[in-house]
N, C-alpha and C positions, 0 to 999 in steps of 0.2 A: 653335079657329080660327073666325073668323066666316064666315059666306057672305057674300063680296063679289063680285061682276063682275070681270071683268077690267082692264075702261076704269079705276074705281077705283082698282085693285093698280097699274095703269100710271101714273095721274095722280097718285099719290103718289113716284113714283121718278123722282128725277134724271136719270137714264139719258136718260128717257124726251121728256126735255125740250131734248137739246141738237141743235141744229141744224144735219144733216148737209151742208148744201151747201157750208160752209165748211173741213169736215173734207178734201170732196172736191176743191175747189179748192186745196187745200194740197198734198194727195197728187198730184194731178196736175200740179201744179206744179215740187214735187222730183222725180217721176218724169222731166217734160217739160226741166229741167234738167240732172238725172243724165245721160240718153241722149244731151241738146246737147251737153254735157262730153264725155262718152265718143268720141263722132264725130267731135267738134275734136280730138282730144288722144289720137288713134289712132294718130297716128308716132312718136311720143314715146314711150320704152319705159323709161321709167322713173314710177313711179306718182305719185312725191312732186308732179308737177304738175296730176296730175287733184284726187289728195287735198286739197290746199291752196286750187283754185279749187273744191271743192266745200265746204272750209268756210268760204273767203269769202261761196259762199250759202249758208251757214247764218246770217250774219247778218242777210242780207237775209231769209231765209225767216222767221226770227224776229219781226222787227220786222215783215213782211206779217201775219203769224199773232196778233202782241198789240195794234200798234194796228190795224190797217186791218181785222181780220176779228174781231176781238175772241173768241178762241180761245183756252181752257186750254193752258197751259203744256206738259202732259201730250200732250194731243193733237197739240201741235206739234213737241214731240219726236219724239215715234210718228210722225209724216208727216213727218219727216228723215232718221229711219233708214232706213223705207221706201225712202224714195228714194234712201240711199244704196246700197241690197243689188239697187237699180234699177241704181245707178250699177257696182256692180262686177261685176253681170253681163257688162252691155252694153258693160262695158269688156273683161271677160275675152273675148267673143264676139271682139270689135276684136284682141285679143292673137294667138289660137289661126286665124286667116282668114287 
């Protein structure tokens, strides 16, 4: 293995290159979503209405995340689910209160 630097080892890795603010505006996005859902949609005691206007944004979350923020695939998945495990908490807290 050669002696290299770190900055090196770093500046070779994709990783290392992708651009967190867009990751963050996603995830708090769905999260900031999820919890609006949840809130609205606290009298209603049946799930299939949260679930369905949460994957209505998933469409929109999608299309935010491929053109407008221009974000892998991958990661925009990953900050859906997120925000959905946002969304069935804050809903279960709504259920059990």
């Amino acid at each position: 293995m050669k002696n290299s630097s770190y900055d090196e080892v770093l500046s070779k890795n994709p990783i290392a290159h992708i651009d967190t603010i867009p990751l963050l505006l996603l995830f708090i996005a769905a999260a900031s979503v999820g919890s609006v859902l949840a809130w609205l949609l606290k009298d209603k005691y049946n799930a299939k209405y949260l679930i369905r206007a949460y994957l209505v944004y998933g469409i929109i979350h999608l299309f935010i995340g491929l053109v407008v923020l221009k974000v892998a695939l991958v990661f925009i998945i990953g900050s859906y689910l997120l925000g959905g495990i946002v969304t069935i908490f804050r809903s279960n807290h709504y259920f059990y209160s």
